[in-house]
N, C-alpha and C positions, 0 to 999 in steps of 0.2 A: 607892608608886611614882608621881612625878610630883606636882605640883600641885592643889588644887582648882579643878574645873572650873567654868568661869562659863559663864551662861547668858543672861546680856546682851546687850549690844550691841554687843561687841565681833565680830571678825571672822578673827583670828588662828588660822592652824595650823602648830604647831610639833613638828617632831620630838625628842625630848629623851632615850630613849635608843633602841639596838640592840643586839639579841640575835644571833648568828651561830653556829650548831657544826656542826663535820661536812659544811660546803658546799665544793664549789671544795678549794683548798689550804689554806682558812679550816677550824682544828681547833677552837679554843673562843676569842668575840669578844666583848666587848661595850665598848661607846663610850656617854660619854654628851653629848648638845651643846647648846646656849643657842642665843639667839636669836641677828639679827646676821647677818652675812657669817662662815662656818664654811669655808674652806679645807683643800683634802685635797693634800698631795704628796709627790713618792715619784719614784723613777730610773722609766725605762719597762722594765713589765714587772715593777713592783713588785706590784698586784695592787688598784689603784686600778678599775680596769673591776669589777674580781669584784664591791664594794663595792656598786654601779651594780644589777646584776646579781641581787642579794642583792634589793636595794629592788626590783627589779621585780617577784621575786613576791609581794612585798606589795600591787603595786598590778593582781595579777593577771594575769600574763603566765605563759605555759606552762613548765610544771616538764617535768623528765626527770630518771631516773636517773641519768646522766652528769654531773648537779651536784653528785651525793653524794661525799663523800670514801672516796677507795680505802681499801678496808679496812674501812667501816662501811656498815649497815645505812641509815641514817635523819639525812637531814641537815633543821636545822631554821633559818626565821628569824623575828626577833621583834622588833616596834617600839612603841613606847610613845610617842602625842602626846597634846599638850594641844590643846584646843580652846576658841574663846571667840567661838562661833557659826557662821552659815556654811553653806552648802548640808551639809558632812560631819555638823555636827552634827544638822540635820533628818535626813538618811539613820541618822543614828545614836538617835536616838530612835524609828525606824521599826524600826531592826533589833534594838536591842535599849535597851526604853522605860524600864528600871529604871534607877535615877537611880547615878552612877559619878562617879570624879575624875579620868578621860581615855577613852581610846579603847587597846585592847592588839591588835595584829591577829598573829597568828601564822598561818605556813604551813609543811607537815611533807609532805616528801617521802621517798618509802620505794623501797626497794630494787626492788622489785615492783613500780615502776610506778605506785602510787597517790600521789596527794595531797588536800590535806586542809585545809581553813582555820578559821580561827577570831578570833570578834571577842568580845573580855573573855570571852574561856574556852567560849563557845558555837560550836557549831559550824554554818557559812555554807556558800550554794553562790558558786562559780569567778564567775559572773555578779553576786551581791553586793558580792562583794570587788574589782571590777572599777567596777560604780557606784560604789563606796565610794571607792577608790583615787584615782580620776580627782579626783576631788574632795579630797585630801589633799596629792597631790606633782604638781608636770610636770617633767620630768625634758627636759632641753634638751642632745641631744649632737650626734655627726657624722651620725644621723638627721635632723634638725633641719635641713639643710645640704642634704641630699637631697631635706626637703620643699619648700626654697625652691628648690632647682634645678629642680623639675619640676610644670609651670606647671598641670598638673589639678588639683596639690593647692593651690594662689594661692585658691581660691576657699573651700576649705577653711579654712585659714589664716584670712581677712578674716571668715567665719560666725562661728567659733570665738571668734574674740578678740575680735570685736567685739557679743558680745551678742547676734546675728543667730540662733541655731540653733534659737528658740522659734518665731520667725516664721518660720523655714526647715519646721522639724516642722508645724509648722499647714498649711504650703502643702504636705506631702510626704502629709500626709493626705487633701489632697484630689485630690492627685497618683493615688496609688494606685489611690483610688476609679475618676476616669478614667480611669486606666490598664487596669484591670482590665474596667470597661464597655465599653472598645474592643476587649480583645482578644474579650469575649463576642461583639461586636457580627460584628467579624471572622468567627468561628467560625459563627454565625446565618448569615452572606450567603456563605459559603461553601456550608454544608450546601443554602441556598435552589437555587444555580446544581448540584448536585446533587438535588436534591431533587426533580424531575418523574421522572426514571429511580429515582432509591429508592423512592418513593409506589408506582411501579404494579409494583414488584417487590417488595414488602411485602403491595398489594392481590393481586396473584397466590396469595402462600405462604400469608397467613391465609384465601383463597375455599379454596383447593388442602385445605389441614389442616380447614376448617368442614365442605366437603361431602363428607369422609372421613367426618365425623360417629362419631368413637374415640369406645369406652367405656374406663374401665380396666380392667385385667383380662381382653380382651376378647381379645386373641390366643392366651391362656391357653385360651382354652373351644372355642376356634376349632380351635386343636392334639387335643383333648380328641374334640371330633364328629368330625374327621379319620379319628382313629384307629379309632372307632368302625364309619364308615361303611366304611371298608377292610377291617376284619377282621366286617361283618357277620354273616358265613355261620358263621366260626368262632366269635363270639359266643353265635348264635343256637344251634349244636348245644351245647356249654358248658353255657347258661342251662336247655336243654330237658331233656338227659339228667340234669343234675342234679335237677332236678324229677322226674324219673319215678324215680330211684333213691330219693329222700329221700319221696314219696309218690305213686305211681301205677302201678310195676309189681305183679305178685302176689310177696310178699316184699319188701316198700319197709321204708326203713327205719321210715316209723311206722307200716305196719302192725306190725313187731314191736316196737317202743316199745311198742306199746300191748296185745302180748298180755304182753309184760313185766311191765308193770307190773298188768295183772288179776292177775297170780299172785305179785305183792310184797301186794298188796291180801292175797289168800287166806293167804299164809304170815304173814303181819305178825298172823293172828287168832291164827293158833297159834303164833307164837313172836313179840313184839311188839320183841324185839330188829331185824328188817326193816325195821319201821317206820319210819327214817329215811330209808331209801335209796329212800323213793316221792317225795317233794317233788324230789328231784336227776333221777327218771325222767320225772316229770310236766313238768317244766321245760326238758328235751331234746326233749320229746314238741312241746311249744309251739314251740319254737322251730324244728325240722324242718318244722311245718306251716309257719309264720310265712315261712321261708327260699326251702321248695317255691314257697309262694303269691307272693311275690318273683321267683323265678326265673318261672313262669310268665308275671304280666307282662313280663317284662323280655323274654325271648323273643319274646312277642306284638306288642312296639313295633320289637324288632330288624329294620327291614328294607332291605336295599341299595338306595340311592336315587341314581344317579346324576349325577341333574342336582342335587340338594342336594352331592353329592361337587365338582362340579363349582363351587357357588357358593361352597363354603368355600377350594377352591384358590384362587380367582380373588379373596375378600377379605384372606387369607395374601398375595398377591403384592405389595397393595395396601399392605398394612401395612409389610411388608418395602421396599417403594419407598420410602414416607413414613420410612422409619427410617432409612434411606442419607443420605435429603435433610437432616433436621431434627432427628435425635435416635435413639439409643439404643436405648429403650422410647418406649410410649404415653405415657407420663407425661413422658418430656422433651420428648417431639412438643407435646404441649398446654402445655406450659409456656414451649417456643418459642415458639409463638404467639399466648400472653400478653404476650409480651417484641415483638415486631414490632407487635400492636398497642399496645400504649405507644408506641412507635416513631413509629407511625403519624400516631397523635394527637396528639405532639408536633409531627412534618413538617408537618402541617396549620395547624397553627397559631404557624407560623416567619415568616410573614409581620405577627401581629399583634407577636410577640414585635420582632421587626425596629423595626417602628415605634417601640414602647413604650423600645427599650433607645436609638434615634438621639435619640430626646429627652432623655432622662438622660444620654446621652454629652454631648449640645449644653447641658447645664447644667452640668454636673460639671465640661467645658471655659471654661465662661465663669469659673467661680468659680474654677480652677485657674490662669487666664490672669491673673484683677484680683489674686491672691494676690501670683502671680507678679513682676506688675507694680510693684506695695507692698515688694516683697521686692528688687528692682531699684533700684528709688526709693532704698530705704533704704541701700542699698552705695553705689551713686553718691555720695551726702550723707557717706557714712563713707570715701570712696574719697577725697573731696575733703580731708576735713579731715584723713585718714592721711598723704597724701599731704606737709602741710605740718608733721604732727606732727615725722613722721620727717626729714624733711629738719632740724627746726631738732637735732634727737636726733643726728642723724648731725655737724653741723658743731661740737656738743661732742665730739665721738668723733673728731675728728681730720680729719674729710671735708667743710669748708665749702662746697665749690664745686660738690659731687654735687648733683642734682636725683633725687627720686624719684617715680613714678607709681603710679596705679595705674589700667590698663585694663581698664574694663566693655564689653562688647559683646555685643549679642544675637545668642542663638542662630538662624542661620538658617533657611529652614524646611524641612520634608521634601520629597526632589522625588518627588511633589506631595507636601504637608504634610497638607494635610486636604481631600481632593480633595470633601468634601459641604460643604454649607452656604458656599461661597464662603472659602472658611479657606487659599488658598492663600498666602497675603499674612500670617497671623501667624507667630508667632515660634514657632522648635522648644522645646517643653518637655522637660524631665527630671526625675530627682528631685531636684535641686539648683535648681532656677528655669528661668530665660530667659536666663542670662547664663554668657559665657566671661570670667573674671575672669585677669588678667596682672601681675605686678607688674614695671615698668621701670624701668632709670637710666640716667643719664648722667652718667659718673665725671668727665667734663672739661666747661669752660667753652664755650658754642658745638657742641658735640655734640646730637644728636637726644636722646628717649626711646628704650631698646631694653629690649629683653627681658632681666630682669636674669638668668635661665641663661644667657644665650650670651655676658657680657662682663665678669658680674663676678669678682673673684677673692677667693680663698677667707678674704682676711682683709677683706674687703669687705665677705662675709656672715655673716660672725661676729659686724660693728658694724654691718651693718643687722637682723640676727635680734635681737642685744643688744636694741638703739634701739626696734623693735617690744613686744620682751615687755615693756622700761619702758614703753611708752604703754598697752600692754594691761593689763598693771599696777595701775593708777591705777580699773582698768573692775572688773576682776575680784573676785570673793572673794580673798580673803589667802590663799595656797596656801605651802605649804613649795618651793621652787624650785633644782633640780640641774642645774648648770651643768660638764657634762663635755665637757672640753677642748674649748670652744669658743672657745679663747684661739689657733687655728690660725691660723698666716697671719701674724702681727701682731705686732710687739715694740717695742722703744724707747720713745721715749715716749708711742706711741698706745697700748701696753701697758697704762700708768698711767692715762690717760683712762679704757679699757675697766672698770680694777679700780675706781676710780672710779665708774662708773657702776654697778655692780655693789656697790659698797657703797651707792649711792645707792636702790639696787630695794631691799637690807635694812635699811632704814628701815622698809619695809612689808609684808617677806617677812624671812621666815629662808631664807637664801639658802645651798648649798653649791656650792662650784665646786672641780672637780679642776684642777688648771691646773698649768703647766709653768714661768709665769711670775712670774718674784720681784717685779714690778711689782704680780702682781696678791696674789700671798701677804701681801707687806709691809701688805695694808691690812685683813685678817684681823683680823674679832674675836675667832675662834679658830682657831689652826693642830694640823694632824693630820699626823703622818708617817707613812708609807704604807711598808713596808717587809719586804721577807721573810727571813725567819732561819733556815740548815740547823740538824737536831737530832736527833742519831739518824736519820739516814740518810733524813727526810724532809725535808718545803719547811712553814712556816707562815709562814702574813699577818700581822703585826703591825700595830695601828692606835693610835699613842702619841697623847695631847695632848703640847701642845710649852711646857714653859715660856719664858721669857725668855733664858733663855742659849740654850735647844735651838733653839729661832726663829730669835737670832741665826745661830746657826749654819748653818743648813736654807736660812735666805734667801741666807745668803752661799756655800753650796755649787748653790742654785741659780743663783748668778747667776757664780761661777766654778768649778766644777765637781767632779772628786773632791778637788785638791789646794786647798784655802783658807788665803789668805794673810792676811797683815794689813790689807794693802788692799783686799780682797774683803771682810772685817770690817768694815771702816770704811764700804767703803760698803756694805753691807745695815744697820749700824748708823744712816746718815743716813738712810736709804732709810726704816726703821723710824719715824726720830722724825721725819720730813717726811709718812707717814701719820699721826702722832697728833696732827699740826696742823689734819688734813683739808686 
């Protein structure tokens, strides 16, 4: 499949075939295409978008089940390029370093929701295939039209194309940094202008919880003496009569333990079957004493003590309070005020932290600001030469007398900006730099610069977005380049200029363009017709290469419509051989 792959110094990425089954109204697809200017057409609502659509989850945009075809589980797509160097092939030795004679990337969407990718048969995460992607195709439609109308993304645009986004990444690194140490810094001199009322309402609750002076387990024993002291009296009779029954009346229980067991002694001579039952006698006998001797002290210590009743309520209350305040149990009480003194220790030393973090802000700012600066510099210098690129791009494209700009200006600063260190006076940073970036024109002769959203019209920006992506072009890695109908707006013979120029960009891209227009078809190194066909009561996409006759034809029904005549023949027929003169 495909070519051997070079690892040279070459720079080319070309698409050469596609896989499609089961997507969209797309049942089983596959196209295969060459270098060149590769042209796709078709009536509207042939199914030229789905096409589009298909490539985008190769370069990683979000699948859903609603792309799978009615009736099937699992819709798949699948591209096969060559490459011959290039940022895609660094990323491709990264992802998969065994040596191959292209690049295969497949993406499988399923019924349920899942998807799933894959590069030469392994399988990739969503974020891979995304690095991967961007680096393989850019894909230029009525998006495209939206980014140059909407002047936040002007700055975008000029990073992007012109090299700028390494120098942009360097300065957003240090952006961050900044960024981050000021909002610390914030947070610090907040907590400070609170911090005299939390300090001595911290010192309160850890003195309050210290000269409570909790043990654990200590409520536990507290409960325990309580009980004790309350029920003394009946403790104490309990403890006493048990002693006197067990050993101290006449008839206790070891008195007669013990004449019991004299007469197992006496019976055990004369029948030695008794014998055993003396160890089990002698052993209650012990333990009666053992129990009495127990109960006696324990009686002897029992005594109702009032003022001890009285200090154990009064440490019960105590605990019970601190448990409302601070926790639970003892143990979360102390644990609390483990946690406040951290606290504590931190608030005290909010004032060093303060100092220590405004000087790493006031660094972090300086190096974020010369970044900045550098990164400013470098747009200006690219703004200047863009500026003259595209104007001379535009007056092949049909527009001699347009003027285009492009506006740098710095960000203003915050009111106040940076109200320490005298910083009122620098310029507002973001992550993008110092600068509000504009791109302007002036369609007529004697007219100002304006804003080119508010004046220009839509086949305007079709051959100034053209005229760019040729200068960015010439900058760029050799990328494969889809060109979906961005032929809006424009016809006659600025049509021909645009296709023109667009064969001129596949000199150094494999370029595809959906287009509407036979100006621009007629100049196809390969033409594709785009077309749907009922069959058995469904819809499918057909994607034909177009011979010589079928071209002729295609070109002359695009250019007079369902009925072609002779004279519609004739001319897409000069039309044809006036492209093969260039």
């Amino acid at each position: 499949m495909g070519r051997a792959l070079s690892r040279g110094r070459g720079r080319r990425v070309m698409l050469t075939e596609l896989n499609i089954k089961n997507f969209a109204i797309i049942d089983q697809l596959h196209v295969e295409f060459g270098p060149g200017l590769n042209v796709l057409t078709g009536e509207t609502g042939a199914g030229k978008s789905i096409l589009v659509d298909a490539i985008n989850l190769l370069l990683g945009s979000r699948a859903s089940p609603e792309m799978i075809r009615t009736g099937q589980e699992e819709a798949s797509v699948e591209a096969f390029f060559e490459l011959e160097g290039g940022k895609a092939l660094e990323i491709l030795d990264r992802l998969a370093p065994e040596k191959t004679d292209g690049l295969l990337i497949r993406r499988l969407i399923q019924r349920s929701g899942k998807s799933r990718a894959y590069l030469n048969g392994s399988s990739i995460t969503l974020h891979m295939l995304e690095e991967l992607g961007q680096e393989l195709i850019n894909i230029y439609g009525q998006h495209e039209h939206q980014d140059f109308l909407d002047p936040l993304r002007h700055i975008d645009i000029l990073d992007r194309s012109s090299n700028l986004l390494i120098l942009r990444q360097a300065f957003q690194e240090v952006y961050t940094q900044w960024a981050q140490a000021t909002s610390a810094l914030e947070e610090l001199i907040g907590r400070q202008k609170q911090r005299s009322d939390r300090l001595e309402l911290l010192s309160f609750q850890s003195k309050e919880i210290f000269r409570a002076n909790l043990k654990p387990g200590e409520e536990e024993e507290r409960i325990s003496e309580r009980a004790r002291l309350v029920h003394a009296e009946k403790l104490h009779s309990i403890a006493h009569q048990g002693a006197e029954v067990l050993y101290g009346e006449s008839g206790s229980v070891v008195e007669r333990l013990k004449s019991t067991l004299q007469r197992l002694r006496e019976g055990a001579k004369i029948d030695p079957a008794l014998a055993p039952c003396i160890p089990a006698v002698e052993s209650a006998l012990f333990q009666s004493e053992d129990v009495a001797s127990f109960l006696r002290s324990y009686a002897e210590k029992i005594l109702f003590d009032p003022r001890r009743l009285e200090a154990i309520e009064s440490r019960l209350d105590e605990i019970i309070k601190l448990k409302r305040k601070y926790g639970a149990s003892i143990g979360e009480i102390l644990a609390f005020k483990e946690k406040i003194d951290q606290e504590q220790k931190g608030l005290e030393s909010v004032g060093e932290k303060i100092s220590e973090l405004e000087k790493r802000t006031s660094t972090l700012y300086a190096q974020a600001l010369a970044s900045a600066a550098e990164l400013s510099q470098r747009r200006k210098k690219i703004a200047r030469e863009l500026s003259s690129k595209v104007e001379a791009e535009l007056s092949t494209l049909g527009m001699k007398k347009v003027r285009f700009g492009v506006q740098i200006e710095t960000e203003s600063p915050k009111e106040p900006a940076e109200p320490r260190e005298g910083r009122e006076q620098t310029p507002r940073l973001n992550e993008k730099g110092m600068d509000r970036v504009q791109f302007l024109i002036s369609p007529n002769p004697g007219e100002e610069l304006k804003p080119l959203a508010k004046i220009a019209s839509g086949g305007e920006l079709s051959r100034i977005m053209l005229a760019m992506k040729r200068i960015f072009a010439e900058e760029a890695w050799v990328k494969t380049l889809i060109f979906d109908e961005v032929d809006a707006g424009i016809g006659g013979g600025i049509a021909e200029v645009v296709g023109r120029k667009l064969k001129e960009i596949s000199s150094q891209h494999q370029v595809f363009c959906i287009t509407h227009l036979a100006q621009i078809a007629s100049l196809a190194d390969a033409h594709y017709r785009v077309f749907k066909k009922n069959q058995g009561g469904r819809t499918y996409v057909e994607v034909t290469p177009l011979n010589k006759v079928e071209r002729l034809e295609e070109v002359a029904r695009m250019l007079g419509g369902l009925k072609i005549t002779e004279k519609t023949l004739d001319h897409a027929r000069e039309m044809l051989k006036n492209a093969l003169k260039g």
